[in-house]
SELOLO-316267 format. One line per 5 residues: number of its first residue (from 0); for each residue x, y, z of C-alpha. Coordinates in Angstrom, 2 decimals. Layout:
<pavexs>
NUM) X:Y:Z  ...;
</pavexs>
This chain:
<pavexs>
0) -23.49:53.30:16.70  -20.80:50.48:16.95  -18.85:50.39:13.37  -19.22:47.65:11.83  -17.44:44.57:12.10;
5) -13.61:43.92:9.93  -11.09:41.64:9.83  -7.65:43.32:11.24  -3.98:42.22:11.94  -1.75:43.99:14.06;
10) 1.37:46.06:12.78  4.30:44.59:14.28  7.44:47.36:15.49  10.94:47.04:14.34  12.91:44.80:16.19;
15) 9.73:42.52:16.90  11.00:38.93:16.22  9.64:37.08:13.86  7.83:33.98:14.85  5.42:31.71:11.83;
20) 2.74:29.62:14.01  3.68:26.00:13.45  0.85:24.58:14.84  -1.07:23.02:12.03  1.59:20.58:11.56;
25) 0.86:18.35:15.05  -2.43:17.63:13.29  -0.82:16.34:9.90  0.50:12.83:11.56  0.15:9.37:9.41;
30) -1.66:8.46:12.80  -4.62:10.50:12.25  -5.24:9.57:8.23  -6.66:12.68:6.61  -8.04:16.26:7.63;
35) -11.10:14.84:8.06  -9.83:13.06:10.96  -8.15:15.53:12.82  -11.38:18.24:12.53  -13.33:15.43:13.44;
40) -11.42:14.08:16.80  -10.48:17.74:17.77  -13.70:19.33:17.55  -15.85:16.15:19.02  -12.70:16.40:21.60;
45) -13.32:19.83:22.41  -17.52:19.84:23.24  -17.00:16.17:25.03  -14.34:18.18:27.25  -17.01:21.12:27.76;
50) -20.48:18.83:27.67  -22.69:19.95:30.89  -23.20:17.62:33.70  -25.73:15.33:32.72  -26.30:16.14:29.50;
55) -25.94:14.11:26.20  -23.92:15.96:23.30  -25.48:16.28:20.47  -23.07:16.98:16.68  -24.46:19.12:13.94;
60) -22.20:19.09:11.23  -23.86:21.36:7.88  -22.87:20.94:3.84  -24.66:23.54:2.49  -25.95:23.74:-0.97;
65) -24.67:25.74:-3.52  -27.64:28.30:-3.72  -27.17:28.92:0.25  -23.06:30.38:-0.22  -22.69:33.82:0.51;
70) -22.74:36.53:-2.97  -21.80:39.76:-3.36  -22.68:41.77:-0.37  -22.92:39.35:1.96  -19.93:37.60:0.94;
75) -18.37:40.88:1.30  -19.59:41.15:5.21  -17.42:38.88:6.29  -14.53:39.33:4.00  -13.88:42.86:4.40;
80) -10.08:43.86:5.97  -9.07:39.74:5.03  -9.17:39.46:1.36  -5.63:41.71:1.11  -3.51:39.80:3.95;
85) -4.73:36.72:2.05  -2.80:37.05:-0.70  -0.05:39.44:0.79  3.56:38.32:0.04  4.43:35.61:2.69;
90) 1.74:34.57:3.68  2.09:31.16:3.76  -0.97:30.14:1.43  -0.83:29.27:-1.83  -2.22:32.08:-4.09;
95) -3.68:29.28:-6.95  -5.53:27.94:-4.34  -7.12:30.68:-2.77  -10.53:31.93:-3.81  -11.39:34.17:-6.47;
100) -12.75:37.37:-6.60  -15.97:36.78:-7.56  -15.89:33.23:-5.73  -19.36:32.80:-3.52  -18.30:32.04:-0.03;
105) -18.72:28.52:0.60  -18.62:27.15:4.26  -18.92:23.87:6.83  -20.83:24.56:10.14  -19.75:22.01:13.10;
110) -22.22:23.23:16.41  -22.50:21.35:19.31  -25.56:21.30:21.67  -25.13:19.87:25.44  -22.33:21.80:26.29;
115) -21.46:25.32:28.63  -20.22:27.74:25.90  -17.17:29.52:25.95  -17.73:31.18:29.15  -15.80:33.87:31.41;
120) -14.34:37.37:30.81  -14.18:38.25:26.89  -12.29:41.30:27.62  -9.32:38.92:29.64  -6.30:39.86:28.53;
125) -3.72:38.30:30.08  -3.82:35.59:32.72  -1.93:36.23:35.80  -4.59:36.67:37.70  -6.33:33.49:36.94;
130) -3.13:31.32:38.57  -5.18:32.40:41.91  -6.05:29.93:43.70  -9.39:28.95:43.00  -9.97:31.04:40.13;
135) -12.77:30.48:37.72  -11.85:29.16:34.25  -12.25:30.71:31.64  -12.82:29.14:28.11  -13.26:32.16:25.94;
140) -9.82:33.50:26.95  -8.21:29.98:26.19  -9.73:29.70:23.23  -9.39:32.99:21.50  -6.28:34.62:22.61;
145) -3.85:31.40:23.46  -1.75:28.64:21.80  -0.37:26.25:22.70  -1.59:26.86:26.45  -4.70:25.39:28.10;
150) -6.04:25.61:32.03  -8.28:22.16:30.86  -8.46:19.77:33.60  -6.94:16.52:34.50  -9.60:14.62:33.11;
155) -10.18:16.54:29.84  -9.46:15.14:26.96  -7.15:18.04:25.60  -4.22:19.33:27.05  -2.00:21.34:25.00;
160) -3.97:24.53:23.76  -3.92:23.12:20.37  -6.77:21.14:18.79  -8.82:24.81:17.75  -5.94:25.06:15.26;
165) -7.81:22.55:13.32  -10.63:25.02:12.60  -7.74:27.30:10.58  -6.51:24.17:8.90  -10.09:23.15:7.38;
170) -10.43:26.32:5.96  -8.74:27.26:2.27  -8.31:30.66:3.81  -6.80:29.74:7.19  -9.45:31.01:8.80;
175) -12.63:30.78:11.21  -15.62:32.33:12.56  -17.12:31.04:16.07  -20.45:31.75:17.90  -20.95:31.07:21.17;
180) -23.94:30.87:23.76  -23.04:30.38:27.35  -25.01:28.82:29.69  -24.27:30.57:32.94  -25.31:33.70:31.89;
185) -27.15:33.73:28.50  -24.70:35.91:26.49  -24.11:35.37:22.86  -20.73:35.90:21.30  -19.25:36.16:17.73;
190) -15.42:36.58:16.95  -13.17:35.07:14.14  -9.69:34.07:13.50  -7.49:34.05:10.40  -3.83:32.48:11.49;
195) -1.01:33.28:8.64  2.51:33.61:8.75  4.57:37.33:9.38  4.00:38.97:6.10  3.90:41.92:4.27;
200) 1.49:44.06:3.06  1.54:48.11:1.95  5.16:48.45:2.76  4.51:46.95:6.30  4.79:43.57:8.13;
205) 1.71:42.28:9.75  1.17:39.86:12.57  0.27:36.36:12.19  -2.76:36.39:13.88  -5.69:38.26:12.87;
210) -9.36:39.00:14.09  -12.84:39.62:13.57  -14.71:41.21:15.57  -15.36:44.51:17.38  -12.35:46.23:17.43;
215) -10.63:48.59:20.25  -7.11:49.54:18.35  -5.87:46.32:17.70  -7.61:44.26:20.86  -10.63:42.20:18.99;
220) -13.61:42.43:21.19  -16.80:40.11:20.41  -19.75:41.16:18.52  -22.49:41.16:20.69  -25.36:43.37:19.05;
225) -28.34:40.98:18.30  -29.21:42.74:14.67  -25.59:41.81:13.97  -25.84:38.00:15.33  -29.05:37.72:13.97;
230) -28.23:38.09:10.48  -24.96:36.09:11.11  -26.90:32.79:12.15  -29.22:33.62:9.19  -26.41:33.52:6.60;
235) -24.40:30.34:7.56  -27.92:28.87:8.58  -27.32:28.27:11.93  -29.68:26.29:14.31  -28.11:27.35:17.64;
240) -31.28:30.24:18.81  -30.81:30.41:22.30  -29.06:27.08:23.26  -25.83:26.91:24.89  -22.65:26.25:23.50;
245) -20.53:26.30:20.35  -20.94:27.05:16.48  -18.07:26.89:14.41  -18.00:28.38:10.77  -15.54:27.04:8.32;
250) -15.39:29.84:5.31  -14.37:27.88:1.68  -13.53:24.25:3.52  -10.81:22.09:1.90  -12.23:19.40:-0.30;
255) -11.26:16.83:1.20  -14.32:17.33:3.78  -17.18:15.57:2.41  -19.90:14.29:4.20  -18.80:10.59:3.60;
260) -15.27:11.43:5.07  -16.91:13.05:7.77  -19.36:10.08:8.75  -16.24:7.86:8.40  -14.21:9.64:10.68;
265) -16.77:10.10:13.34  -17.73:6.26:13.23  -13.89:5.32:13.36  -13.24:7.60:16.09  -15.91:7.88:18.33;
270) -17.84:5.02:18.34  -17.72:3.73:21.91  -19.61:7.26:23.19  -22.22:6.80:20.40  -22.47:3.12:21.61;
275) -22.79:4.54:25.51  -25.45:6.76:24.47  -23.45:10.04:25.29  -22.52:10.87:21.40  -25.15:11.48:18.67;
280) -23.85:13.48:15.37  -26.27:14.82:12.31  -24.63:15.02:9.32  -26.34:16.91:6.56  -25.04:17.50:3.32;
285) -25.08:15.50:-0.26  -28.62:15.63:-0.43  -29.73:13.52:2.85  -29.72:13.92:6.38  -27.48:11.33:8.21;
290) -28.06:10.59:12.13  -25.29:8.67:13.77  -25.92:7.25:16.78  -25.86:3.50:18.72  -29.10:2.85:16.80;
295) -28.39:3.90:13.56  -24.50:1.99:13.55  -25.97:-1.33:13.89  -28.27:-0.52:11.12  -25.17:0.96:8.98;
300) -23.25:-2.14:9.57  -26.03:-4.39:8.69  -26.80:-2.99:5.18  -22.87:-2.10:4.98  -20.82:-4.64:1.96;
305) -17.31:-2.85:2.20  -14.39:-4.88:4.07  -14.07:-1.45:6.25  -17.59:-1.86:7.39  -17.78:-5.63:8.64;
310) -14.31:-4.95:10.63  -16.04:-1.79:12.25  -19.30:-3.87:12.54  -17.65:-6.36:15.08  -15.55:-3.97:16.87;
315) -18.67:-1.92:17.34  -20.44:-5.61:18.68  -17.55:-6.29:20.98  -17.20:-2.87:22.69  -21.32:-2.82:22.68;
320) -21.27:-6.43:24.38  -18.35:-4.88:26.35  -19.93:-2.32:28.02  -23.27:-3.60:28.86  -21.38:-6.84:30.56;
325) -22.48:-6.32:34.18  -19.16:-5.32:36.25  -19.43:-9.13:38.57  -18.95:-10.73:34.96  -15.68:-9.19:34.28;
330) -12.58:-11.44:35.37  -10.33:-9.25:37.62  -6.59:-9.77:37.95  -4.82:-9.86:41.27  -4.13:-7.16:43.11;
335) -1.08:-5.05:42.20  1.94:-3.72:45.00  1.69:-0.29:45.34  5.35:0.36:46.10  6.72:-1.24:42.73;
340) 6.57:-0.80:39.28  3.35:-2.27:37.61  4.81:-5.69:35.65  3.02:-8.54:34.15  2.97:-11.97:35.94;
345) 1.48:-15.00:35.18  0.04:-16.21:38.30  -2.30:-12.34:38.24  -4.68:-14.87:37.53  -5.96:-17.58:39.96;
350) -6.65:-21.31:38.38  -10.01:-20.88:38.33  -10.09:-17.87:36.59  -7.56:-18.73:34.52  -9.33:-21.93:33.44;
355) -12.92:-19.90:32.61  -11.11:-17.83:30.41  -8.99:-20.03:28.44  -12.16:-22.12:28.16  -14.02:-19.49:26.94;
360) -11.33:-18.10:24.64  -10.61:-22.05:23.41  -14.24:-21.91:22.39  -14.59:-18.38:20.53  -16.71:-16.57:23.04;
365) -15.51:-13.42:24.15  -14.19:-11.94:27.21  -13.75:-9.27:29.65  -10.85:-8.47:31.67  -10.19:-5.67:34.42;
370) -6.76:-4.87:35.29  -6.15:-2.91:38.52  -3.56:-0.48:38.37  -1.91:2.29:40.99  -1.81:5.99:39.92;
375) 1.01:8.03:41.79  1.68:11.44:40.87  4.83:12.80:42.20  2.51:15.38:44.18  0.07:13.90:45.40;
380) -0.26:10.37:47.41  -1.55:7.26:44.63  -4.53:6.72:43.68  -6.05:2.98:42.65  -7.69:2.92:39.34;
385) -8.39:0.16:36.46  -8.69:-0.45:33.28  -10.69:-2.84:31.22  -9.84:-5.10:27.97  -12.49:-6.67:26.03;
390) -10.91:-9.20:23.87  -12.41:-12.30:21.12  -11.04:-14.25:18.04  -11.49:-13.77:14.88  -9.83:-16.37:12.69;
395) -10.90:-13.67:9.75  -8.29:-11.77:10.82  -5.35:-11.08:8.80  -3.76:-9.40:11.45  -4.29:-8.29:15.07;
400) -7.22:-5.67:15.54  -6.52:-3.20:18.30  -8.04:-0.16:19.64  -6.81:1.62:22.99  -10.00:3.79:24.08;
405) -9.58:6.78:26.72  -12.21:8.94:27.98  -14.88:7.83:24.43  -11.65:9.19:22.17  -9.49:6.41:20.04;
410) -5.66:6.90:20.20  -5.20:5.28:17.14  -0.94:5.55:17.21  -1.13:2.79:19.95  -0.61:-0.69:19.94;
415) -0.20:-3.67:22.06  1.37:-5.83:19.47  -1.11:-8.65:19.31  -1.21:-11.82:17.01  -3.29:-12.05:14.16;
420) -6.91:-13.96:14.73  -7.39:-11.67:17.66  -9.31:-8.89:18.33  -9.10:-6.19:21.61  -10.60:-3.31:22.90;
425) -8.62:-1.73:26.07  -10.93:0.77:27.18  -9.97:3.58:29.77  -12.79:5.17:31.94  -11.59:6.12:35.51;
430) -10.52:9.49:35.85  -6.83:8.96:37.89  -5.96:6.87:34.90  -7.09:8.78:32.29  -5.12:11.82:33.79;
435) -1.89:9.70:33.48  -2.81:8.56:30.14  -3.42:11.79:28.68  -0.56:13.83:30.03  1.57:11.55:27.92;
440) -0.37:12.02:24.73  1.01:14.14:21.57  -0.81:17.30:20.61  -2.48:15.29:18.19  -3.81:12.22:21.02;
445) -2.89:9.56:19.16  0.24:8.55:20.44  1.77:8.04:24.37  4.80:9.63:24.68  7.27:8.00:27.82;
450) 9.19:11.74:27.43  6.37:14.40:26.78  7.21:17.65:28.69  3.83:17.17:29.91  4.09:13.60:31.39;
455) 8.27:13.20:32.11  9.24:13.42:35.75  5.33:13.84:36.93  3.73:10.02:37.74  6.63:7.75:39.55;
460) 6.88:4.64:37.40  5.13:6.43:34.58  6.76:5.05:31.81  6.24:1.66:33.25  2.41:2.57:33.99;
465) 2.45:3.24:29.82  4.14:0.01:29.07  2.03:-2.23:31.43  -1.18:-1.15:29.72  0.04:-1.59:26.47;
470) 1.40:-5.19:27.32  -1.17:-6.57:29.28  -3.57:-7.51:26.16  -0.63:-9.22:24.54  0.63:-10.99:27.67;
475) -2.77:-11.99:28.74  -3.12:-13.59:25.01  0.14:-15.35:25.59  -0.83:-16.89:28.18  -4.58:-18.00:27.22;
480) -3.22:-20.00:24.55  -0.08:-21.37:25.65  -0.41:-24.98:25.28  -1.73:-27.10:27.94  0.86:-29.30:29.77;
485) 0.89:-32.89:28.18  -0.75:-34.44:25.07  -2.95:-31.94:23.27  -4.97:-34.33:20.73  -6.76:-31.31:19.28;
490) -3.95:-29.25:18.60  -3.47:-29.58:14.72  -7.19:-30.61:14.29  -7.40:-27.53:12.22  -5.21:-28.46:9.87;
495) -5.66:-32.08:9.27  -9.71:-32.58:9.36  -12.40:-33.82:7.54  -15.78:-32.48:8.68  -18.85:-35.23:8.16;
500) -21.87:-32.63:8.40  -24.42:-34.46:10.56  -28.38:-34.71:10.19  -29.15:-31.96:12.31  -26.66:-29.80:10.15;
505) -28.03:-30.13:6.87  -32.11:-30.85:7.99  -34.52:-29.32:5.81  -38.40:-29.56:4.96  -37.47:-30.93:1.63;
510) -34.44:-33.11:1.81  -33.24:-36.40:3.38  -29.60:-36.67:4.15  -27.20:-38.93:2.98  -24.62:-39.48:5.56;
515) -21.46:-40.76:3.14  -20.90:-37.07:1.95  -17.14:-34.99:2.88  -15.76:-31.86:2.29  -12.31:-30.47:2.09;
520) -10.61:-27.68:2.67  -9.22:-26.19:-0.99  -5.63:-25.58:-1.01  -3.56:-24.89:-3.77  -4.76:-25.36:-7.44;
525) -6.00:-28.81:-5.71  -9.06:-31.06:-7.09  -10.64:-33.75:-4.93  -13.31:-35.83:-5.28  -16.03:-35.61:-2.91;
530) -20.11:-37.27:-2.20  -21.39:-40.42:-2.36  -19.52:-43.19:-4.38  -17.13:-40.10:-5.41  -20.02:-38.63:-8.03;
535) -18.24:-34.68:-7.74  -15.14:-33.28:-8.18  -14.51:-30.22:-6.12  -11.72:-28.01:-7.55  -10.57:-24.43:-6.54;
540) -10.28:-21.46:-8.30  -8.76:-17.68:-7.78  -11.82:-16.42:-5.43  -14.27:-19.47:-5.61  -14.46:-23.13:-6.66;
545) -15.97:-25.47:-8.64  -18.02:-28.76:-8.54  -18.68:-31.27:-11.28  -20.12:-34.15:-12.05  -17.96:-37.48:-12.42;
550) -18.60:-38.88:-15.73  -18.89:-42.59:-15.19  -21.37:-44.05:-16.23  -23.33:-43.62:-13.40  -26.40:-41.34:-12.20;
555) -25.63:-38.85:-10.81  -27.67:-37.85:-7.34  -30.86:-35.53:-8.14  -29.16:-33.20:-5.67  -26.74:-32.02:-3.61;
560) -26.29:-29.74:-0.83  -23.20:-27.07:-1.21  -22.22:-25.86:1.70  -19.35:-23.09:2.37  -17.26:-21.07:5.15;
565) -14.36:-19.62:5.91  -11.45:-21.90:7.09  -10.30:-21.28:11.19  -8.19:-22.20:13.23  -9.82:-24.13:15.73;
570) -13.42:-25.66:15.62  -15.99:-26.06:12.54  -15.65:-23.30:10.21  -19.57:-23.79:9.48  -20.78:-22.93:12.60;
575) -18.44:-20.13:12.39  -19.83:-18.94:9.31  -21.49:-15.50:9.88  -23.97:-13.43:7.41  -21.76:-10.41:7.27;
580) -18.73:-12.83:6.02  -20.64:-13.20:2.33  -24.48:-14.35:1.25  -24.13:-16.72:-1.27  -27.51:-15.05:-2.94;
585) -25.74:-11.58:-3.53  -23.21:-9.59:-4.46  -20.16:-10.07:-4.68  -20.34:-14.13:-5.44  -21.59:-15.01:-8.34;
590) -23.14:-18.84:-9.13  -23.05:-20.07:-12.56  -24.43:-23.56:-13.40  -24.07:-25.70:-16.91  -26.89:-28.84:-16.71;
595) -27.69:-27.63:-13.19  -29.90:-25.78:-11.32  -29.46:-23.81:-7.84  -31.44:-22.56:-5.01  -30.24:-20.56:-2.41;
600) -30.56:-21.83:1.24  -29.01:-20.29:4.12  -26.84:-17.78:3.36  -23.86:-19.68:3.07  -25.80:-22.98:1.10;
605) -26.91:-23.60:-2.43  -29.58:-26.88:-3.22  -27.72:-28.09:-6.41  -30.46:-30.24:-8.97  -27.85:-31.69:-11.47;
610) -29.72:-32.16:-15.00  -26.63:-34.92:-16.46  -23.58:-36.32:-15.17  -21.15:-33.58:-16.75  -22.84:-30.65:-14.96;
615) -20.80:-27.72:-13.60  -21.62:-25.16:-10.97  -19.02:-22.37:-10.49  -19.06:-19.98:-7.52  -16.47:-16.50:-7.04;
620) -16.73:-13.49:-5.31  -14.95:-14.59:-1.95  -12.15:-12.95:-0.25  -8.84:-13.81:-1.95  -7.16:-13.61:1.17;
625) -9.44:-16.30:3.02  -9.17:-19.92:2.60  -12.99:-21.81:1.79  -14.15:-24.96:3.33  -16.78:-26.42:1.38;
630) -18.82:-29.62:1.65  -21.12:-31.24:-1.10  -23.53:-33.62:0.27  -25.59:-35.99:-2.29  -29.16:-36.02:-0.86;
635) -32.16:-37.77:-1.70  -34.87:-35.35:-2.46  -38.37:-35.58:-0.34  -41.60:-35.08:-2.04  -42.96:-31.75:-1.24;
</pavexs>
């Protein structure tokens, strides 16, 4: 009978040198934002990188309840041989922080579904055998016994041997448990990890590195015996039965993870697989069961009210519009030279492209670019490859809004450097490319690094290869609104304009239009009188403005119309308005009224019935950052 299962760290001899894993740090950039982040991108990262042909992955990520942690003996299971080096001197963890005795084990699950498994020999030990030629790979060795040193391919998303560090970093306790199921030949394996620093512990120093598992001396072996599995997915409430590939136990998570952080991080990271349909992630946890996937985002950004969700609402429309745009509607730039270095130049576009998409960006409608582009490793003869940028204004913008996508995965440390009003999606997808990309990426993937070990001396014209994609967005903007040769008479129409609303703009069921309304834009503390025979004054206030009547003696219309917008650049802000930029009928604005009553229209128009001349309507709420255009109209009101 197999004994049963501890946690154990090796003895080291005298002499040994001491070494403290530094690993954790490459996932504590600005770049990536929180913990949350990093799990989330490494561990998506990692099952994308191992998904089966054909398949769609699917995320569960698990928040237990209270009532479902681990107690006593149970807790105990998967404690035992741990709880010592924990708190041994040197350890690197802080002992405040660290559980207490009688703690119940709390945990996160992450499992993935669509993927191989950790597959190949469990009992590898070393791996100078698999530099054969045409050796089979094997994931459970990389995994489990190697840092900072991965046999991924070209066109996976990881590279340096280092995202599973993550798992240790989530947990209070540095520590990790993993089951896998592989799909070539069934098998089901459990092993953990605990990763400390050289410490000391009954008069002895101890290994970083520790295991769980079955041991032989100080080799950790997996557990394979099904009573023993069994009980394990029945204690951190596993769903994975028989299907292949990965679960991943965090014991006592930081608290930082929370399913919110987690459901932000996924959306902000991984959004253009969800919107391809090759993504889905289940998040349960806080007392509901969230499903993200391209569905469910557009129905998150619809009900969503936060600043963070509108700007993630039309990224998510752009890279959906993006990357159903059939290929023959994409605008192709000429033809690079092979021989040289890849540089911008302005004639890349013909005149008739040219003059389609200036037109179209003039006018607010999106477009999409594809930018060929020569991959040549050093050994191998060059490849031809592409890359495509989806781009649109945005006059809400209060700066540029960028997003570099390679392989599904945002690498959220670059930027091209845009101006603000514009909005760009540079999206990565062939696989020579993506090679090049990612050999130049930190541990971490979000930056591109001219000098990485991994990327110097490999591509000729590499660093110019990195430049050239990151300058092509910006260039291309450059040149799509450099002002046309000659007299422009719209060019400061945006700044000097008075917009007359016409019939068609203001027709309703109920009203008749009167044509000798205006509207101005509010700057300043400014005040302007506005309608018919001047009858309002329009005046603007910290987040809103106000209209009231002109006292002269006069009646005052039995209505006006109230319209509002955002100011832009170029066109008519009204037919720019859009719902997710405010409703006028909820939250945040607010509409007060003194001798006046309101009724909501569209969303961004109030019916004003003025009971006397010295009436007041006051509307806030509105971005403070945003200038309003707003128009009262005096109207004439239609029996109903």
């Amino acid at each position: 009978m197999a004994p049963p299962p501890v946690w154990r760290f090796r003895r080291m001899q005298p002499g040994e040198m001491n070494i403290d894993p530094i690993e954790a740090e490459f996932f504590s950039t600005e770049a990536l934002g929180s913990l949350a982040d990093a799990l989330v991108r490494e561990a998506i990262q990692n099952s994308l990188d191992a998904r089966r042909p054909d398949q769609r992955l699917a995320i569960r990520v698990l928040f237990p309840t209270p009532d479902s942690f681990l107690r006593d003996d149970r807790r105990s299971t998967y404690l035992a041989g741990l709880k010592d080096h924990l708190r041994a001197s040197r350890s690197g963890l802080n002992a405040d922080a660290l559980p207490t005795s009688d703690e119940p084990l709390s945990f996160l699950v992450i499992e993935d579904f669509g993927t191989r498994g950790l597959q190949g020999d469990p009992e590898q030990s070393e791996d100078a055998e698999l530099e054969l030629s045409g050796a089979a790979r094997n994931d459970f060795f990389f995994f489990w016994r190697n840092v900072g040193r991965s046999r991924k391919q070209a066109a996976d998303l990881g590279r340096w041997g280092l995202g599973k560090t993550v798992f240790q970093a989530a947990s209070r306790v540095n520590s990790f448990f993993a089951l896998t199921v592989r799909a070539n030949d069934g098998r089901r394996l459990l092993l953990g990890q605990s990763v400390l620093k050289v410490h000391r512990l009954y008069g002895e120093r101890f290994y970083p590195y520790g295991y769980f598992g079955s041991m032989q001396g100080d080799f950790a072996l997996p557990i394979e015996a099904s009573g023993a599995l069994a009980e394990f997915a029945s204690d951190f409430l596993l769903k994975r039965n028989s299907e292949p590939g990965l679960s991943v136990i965090l014991p006592y998570p930081d608290a930082s993870l929370t399913p919110d952080a987690i459901r932000d991080s996924v959306v902000r990271h991984y959004f253009m697989p969800m919107i391809a349909g090759d993504l889905s992630v289940e998040i349960i946890g806080g007392g509901r069961v969230e499903r993200l996937d391209a569905q469910s985002l557009t129905q998150m950004f619809a009900a969503g009210s936060s600043a963070e969700h509108v700007s993630l609402a039309r990224v998510f429309e752009l890279a959906r519009w993006g990357i159903t745009l059939p290929r023959d509607e994409h605008v192709a730039l000429a033809e690079p030279v092979e021989a040289a270095a890849p540089r911008w130049n302005d004639e890349s576009l013909d005149d008739a492209a040219f003059a389609e998409l200036r037109a179209r960006f003039a006018s607010g409608r999106r477009i999409a670019v594809t930018v060929p582009i020569w991959v040549k490793p050093v050994s191998n003869g060059s490849t031809r490859s592409s890359f495509d940028i989806y781009l649109e204004r945005d006059e809400a913008l209060e700066r540029a809004d960028e997003h570099f996508v390679r392989d599904g995965i945002t690498v959220t440390g670059v930027r091209a450097g845009l101006p603000k009003g514009v909005r760009a999606l540079v999206v990565i997808r062939d696989k020579a490319l993506s090679s090049l990309v990612g050999d130049s990426e930190n541990p971490a993937h979000t930056e591109w690094q001219e000098r990485s070990p991994k990327f110097k001396d490999r591509y000729r014209h590499g660093a110019y290869t990195l430049r050239y994609i990151k300058n092509v967005p910006r260039e291309l903007v450059r040149l799509l609104t450099r002002p046309v040769e000659g007299r422009d008479t719209a060019l400061l129409r945006h700044l000097f304009s008075l917009d007359v609303p016409t019939e068609a703009e203001l027709a309703s069921p109920h009203v008749d239009v009167d044509k000798s309304g205006a509207g101005g834009k509010l700057d300043g503390d400014g005040v302007d009188t506005v309608g018919k025979d001047r009858q309002f004054v329009l005046q603007k206030l910290r987040g809103g403005f106000r209209v009231r009547g002109v006292v002269n003696g006069k009646d005052v219309a039995p209505a006006a119309v109230v319209s509002v917008a955002y100011e832009v650049r170029r066109g008519n802000p009204f037919r720019h308005y859009h719902a997710l930029d405010f409703d006028l009928s909820k939250p945040p604005i607010e509409v007060t009224t003194s001798h006046a009553t309101v009724s909501a229209g569209e969303g961004n128009v109030l019916v004003l019935r003025p009971e006397r001349p010295d009436f007041v309507l006051t509307v806030r709420g509105f971005d403070l950052h945003r200038d309003l255009r707003v128009k009262v109209m005096a109207v004439a009101e239609r029996a109903a």
